[in-house]
C-alpha positions as CSV (number, residue, x, y, z in Angstrom):
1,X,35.2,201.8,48.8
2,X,38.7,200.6,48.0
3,X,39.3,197.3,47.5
4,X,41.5,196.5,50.3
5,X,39.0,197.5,52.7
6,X,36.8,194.4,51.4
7,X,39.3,192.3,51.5
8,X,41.7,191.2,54.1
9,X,45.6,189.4,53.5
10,X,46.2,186.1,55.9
11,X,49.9,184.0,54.4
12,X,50.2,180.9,54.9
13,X,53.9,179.2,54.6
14,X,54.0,174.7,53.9
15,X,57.0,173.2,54.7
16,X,57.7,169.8,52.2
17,X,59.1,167.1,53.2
18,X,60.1,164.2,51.1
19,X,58.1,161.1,52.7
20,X,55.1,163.6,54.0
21,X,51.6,162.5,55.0
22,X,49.8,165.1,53.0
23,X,45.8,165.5,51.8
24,X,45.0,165.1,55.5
25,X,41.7,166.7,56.7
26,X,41.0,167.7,53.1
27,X,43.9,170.1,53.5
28,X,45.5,171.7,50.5
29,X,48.2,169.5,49.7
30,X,51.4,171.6,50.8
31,X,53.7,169.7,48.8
32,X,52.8,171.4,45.9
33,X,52.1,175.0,46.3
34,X,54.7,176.2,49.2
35,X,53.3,179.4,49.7
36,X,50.2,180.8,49.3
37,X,48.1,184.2,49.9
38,X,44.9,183.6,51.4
39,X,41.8,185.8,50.6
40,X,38.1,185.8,52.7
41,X,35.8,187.3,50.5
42,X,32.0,187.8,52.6
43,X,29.1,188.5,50.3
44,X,29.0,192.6,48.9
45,X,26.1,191.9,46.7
46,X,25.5,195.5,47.0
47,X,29.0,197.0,46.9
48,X,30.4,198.3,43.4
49,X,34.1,197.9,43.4
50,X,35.8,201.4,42.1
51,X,39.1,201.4,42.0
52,X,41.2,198.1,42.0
53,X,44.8,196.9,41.3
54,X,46.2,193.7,40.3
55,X,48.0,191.8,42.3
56,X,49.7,188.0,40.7
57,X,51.1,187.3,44.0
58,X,47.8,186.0,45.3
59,X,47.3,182.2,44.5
60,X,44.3,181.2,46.6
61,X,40.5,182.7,46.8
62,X,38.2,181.4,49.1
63,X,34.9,182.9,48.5
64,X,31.7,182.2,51.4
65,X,29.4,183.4,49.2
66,X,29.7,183.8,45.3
67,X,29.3,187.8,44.9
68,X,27.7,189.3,41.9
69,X,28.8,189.0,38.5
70,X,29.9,192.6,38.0
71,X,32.6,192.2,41.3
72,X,33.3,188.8,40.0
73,X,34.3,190.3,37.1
74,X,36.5,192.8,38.8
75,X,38.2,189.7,40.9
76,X,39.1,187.6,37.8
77,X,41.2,191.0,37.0
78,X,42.8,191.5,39.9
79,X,43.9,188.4,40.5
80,X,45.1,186.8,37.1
81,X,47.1,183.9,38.6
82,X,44.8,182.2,41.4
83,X,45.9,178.2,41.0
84,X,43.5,177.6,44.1
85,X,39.7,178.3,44.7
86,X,36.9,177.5,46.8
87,X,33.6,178.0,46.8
88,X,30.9,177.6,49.5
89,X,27.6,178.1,50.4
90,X,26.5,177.4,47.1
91,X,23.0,175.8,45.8
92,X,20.9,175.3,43.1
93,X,20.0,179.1,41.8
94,X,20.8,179.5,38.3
95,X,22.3,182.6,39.5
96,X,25.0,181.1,41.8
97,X,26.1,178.1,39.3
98,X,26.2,180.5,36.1
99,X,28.5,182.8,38.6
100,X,30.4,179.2,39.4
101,X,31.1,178.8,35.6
102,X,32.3,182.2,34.7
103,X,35.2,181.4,37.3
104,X,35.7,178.2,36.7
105,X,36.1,179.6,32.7
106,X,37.8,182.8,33.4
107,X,40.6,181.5,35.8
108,X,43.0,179.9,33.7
109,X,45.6,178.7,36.2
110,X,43.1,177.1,38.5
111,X,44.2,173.7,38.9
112,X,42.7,173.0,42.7
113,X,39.2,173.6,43.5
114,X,37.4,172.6,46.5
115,X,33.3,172.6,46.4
116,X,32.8,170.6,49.7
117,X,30.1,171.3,51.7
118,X,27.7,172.7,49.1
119,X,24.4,171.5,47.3
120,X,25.9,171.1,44.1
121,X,24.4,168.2,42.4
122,X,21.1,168.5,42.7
123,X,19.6,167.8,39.1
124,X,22.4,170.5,36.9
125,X,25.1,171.2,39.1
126,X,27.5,169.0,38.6
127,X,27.0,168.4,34.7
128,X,27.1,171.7,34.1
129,X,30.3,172.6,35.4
130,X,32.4,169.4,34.2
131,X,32.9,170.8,30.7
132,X,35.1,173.6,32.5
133,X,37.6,171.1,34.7
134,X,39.7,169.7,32.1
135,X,42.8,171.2,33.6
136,X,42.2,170.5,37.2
137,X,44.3,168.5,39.0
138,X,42.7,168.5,42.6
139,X,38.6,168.4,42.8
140,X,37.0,168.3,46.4
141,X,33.3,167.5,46.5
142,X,32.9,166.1,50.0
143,X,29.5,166.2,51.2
144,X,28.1,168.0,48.4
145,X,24.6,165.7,47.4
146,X,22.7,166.7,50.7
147,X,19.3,165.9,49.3
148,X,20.2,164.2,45.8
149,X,22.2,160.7,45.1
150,X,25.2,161.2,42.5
151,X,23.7,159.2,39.2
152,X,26.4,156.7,37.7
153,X,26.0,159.5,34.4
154,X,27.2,162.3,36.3
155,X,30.5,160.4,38.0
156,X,30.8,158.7,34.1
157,X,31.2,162.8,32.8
158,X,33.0,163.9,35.4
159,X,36.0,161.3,34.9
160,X,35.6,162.1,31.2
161,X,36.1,165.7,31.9
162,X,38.9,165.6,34.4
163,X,41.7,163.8,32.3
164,X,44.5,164.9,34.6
165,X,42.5,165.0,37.9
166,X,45.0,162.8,40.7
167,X,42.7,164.2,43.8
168,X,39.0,163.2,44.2
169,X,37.7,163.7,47.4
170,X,33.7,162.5,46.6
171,X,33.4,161.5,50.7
172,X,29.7,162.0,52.3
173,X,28.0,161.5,49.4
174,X,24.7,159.3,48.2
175,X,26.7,157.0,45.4
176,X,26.2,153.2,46.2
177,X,27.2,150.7,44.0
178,X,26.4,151.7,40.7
179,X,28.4,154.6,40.7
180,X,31.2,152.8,42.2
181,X,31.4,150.3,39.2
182,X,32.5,153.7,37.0
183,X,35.2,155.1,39.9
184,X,37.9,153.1,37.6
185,X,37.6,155.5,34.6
186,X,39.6,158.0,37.3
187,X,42.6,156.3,35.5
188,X,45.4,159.0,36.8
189,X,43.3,159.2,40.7
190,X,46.4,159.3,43.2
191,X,44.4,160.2,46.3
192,X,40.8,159.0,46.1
193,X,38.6,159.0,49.1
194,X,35.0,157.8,49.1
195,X,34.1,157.3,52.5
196,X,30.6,156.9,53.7
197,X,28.9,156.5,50.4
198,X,27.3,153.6,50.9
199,X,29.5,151.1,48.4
200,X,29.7,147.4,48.8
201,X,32.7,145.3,48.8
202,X,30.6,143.8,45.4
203,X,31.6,147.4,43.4
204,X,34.9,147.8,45.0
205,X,36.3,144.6,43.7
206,X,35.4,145.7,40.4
207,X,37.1,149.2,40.4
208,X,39.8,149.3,42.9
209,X,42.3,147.1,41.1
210,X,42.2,148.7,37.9
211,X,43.9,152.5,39.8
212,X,46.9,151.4,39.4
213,X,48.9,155.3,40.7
214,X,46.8,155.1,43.7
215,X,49.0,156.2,46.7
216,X,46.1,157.6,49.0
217,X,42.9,155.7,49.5
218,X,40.0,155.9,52.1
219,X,37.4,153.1,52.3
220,X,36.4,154.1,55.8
221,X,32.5,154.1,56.9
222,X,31.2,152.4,53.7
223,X,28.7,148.4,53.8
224,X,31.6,146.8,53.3
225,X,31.2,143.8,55.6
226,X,34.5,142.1,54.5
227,X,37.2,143.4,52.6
228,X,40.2,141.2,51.2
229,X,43.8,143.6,51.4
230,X,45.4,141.8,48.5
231,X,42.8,143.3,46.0
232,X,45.3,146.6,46.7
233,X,48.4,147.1,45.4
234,X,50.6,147.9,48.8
235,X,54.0,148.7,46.8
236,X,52.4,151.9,45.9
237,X,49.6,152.9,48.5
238,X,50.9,155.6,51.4
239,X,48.0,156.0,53.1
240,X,45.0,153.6,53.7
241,X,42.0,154.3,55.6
242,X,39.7,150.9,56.5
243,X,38.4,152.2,59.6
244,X,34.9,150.1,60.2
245,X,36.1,147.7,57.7
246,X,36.9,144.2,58.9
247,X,39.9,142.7,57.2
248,X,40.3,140.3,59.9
249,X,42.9,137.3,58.5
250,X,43.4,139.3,55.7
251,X,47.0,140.1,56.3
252,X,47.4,136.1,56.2
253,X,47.0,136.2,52.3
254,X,48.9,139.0,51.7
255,X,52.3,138.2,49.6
256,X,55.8,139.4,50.9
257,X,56.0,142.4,48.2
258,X,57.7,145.3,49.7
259,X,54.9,147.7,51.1
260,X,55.3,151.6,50.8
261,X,52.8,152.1,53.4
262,X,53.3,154.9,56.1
263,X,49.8,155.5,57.5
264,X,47.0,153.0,57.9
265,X,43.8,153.7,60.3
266,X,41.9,150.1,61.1
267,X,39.5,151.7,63.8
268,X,37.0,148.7,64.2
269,X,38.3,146.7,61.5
270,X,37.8,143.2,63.7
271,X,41.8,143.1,64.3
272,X,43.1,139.6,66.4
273,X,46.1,139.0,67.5
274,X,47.7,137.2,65.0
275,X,46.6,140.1,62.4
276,X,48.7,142.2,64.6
277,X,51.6,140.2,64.7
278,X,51.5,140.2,60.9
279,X,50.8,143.4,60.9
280,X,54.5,144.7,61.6
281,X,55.8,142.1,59.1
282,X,53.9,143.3,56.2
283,X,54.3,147.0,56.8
284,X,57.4,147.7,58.3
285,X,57.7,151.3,57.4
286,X,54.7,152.0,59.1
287,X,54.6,155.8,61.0
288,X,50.8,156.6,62.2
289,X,48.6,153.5,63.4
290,X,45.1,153.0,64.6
291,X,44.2,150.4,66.2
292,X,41.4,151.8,68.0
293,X,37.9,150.1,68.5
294,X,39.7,146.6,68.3
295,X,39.9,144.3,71.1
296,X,43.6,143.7,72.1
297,X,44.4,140.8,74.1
298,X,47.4,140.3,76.5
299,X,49.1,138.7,73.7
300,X,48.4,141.5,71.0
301,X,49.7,144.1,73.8
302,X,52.7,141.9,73.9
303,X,53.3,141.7,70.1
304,X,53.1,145.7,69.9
305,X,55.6,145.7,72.6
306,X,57.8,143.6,71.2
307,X,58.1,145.6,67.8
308,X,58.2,148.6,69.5
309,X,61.6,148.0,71.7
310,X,62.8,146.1,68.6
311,X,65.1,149.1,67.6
312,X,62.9,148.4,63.8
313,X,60.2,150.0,64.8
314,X,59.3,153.7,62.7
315,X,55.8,154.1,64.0
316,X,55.5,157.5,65.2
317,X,51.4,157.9,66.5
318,X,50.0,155.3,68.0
319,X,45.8,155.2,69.2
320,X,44.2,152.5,70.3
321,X,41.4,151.6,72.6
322,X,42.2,150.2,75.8
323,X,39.5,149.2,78.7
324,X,39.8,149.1,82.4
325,X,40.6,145.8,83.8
326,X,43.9,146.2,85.3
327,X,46.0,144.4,82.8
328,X,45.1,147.2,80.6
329,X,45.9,149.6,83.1
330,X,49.4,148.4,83.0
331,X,49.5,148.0,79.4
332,X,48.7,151.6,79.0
333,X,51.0,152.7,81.7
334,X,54.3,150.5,79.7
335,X,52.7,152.4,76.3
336,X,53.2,155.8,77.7
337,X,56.4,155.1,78.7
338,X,57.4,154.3,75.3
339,X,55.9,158.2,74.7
340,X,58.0,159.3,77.4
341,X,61.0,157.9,76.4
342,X,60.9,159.3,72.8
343,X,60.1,155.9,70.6
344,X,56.0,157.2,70.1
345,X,56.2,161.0,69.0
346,X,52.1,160.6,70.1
347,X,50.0,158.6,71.7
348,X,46.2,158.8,71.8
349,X,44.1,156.7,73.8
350,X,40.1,156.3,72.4
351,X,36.8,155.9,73.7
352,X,36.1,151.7,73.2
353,X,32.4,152.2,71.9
354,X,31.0,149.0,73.1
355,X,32.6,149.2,76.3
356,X,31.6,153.0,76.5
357,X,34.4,154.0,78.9
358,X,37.0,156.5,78.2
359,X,40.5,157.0,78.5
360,X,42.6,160.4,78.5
361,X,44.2,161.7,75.4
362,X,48.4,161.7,75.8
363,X,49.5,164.0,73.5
């Protein structure tokens, strides 16, 4: 069977833009790579590849189900300049992870691999593919401990073996605290995001000051039960994730440094009103905000008001949680007129959990 009955073409075109919000959704950052070839290979244990013919336009492999080793073989031939792979559906098999390291060792230009979503660390996985990831650049391993907690060894050898890795998506995994103490030998992490792992503010304090090209960062869903802001440097930091992380009367201690930050999602993060008056003051370039889950008083409607027919205002998506007493009904109503009139690009209204009521979505 020829080869391009297996296999089927889908391009993909990114546009950049300078001050982008990229990495979201575990997307492949499009500021990078501006076009890519995508290829959805389904498992042909069975199926001997005859005839094939190379083709160094395609960049990106994404492969459901790693095939046997002699069509793997044929693959790495045919496609000599893939900069992009992922791999699902993996497990534990000797079979599947020796088949992991032949491509992770025969693809030269691979410099983004995504593994999220398998069962990779279980006991071998993980050590034995780190001595093959010195020239990756992006590394996604979301959700990938499913019955196994990441040992503090195994994060230790994997920032030893990724000195130029700037992506590390490690969310949804078992790490707690001990592993967290080691996050800071990621010395050149740019986006880091290592949500629901169960860390403590006790390890963060220790690690998160010391990434000092940190630009990304998600904290969100973690024990933290109190989390100071000025342990961050904000000059540098784009995007910030503390959803379910109370920094209430943080933003009082915060210094008047000029913050770079564009995005920052506080969902239940125990906001009051005079956190949100600050709030504009210390991050004026702010374009997506989520306030959502925090109560809002009168007063806190009035302060997001206020910046938002100040003419100052860049924030571009707004979401919070309003209830249905009918101050809040008029609050909402004055919000979406600021959508209609151009000054919120999008406007999202969310389910208030302890209230359990819910509100439409204005798109």
């Amino acid at each position: 069977m020829r080869l391009f009955f297996l296999f089927f073409f889908l391009c993909v075109s990114f546009s950049v833009k300078s001050n982008q919000l990229y990495f979201q959704n575990n997307e492949f950052p499009s500021v990078i790579i501006d076009q890519l070839k995508i290829i959805e290979i389904n498992t042909i244990l069975n199926n001997k590849i005859e005839e094939y013919s190379i083709d160094p336009s395609v960049k990106k492999i994404i492969i459901k189900n790693l095939i046997s080793k002699e069509n793997l073989d044929y693959l790495i031939k045919i496609y000599p300049n893939v900069v992009f792979l992922k791999v699902s559906e993996l497990d534990n098999s000797i079979e599947k992870l020796n088949n992991l390291i032949m491509l992770l060792s025969s693809f030269d230009n691979v410099k983004y691999l995504d593994l999220s979503d398998n069962i990779l660390f279980g006991g071998r996985g993980l050590v034995a593919i780190t001595p093959f990831l010195k020239k990756i650049q992006y590394l996604n391993l979301s959700n990938s401990s499913k019955y196994d907690s990441i040992e503090p060894l195994m994060i230790k050898k994997l920032a030893k073996g990724t000195p130029i890795l700037e992506f590390l998506d490690i969310s949804n995994n078992v790490l707690g605290d001990d592993c967290g103490r080691i996050i800071y030998k990621f010395k050149n992490i740019e986006y880091l995001s290592v949500s629901n792992t169960n860390i403590t503010e006790k390890s963060l304090r220790r690690w998160v000051r010391f990434l000092k090209n940190l630009k990304y960062l998600d904290l969100s869903k973690n024990h933290i039960t109190r989390f100071d802001l000025e342990k961050l440097d904000l000059t540098k930091i784009i995007e910030l994730d503390l959803s379910d992380t109370p920094i209430k009367d943080s933003l009082k201690r915060l210094g008047d440094e000029d913050s770079s930050l564009l995005s920052l999602k506080a969902h239940s993060s125990d906001l009051t009103d005079d956190d949100l008056s600050l709030l504009y003051k210390k991050f004026p370039r702010l374009k997506v905000l989520d306030l959502s889950n925090n109560f809002i008083t009168p007063n806190g409607y009035n302060v997001i008001f206020s910046f938002l027919e100040s003419g100052t205002s860049n924030i571009e998506e707004l979401k919070i949680s309003p209830s249905f007493n009918d101050h809040d009904k008029s609050m909402t109503e004055k919000l979406k007129s600021f959508k209609r009139n151009g000054r919120l690009k999008k406007l999202e209204f969310y389910k208030k959990e302890f209230l359990n009521e819910d509100y439409e979505l204005v798109k």
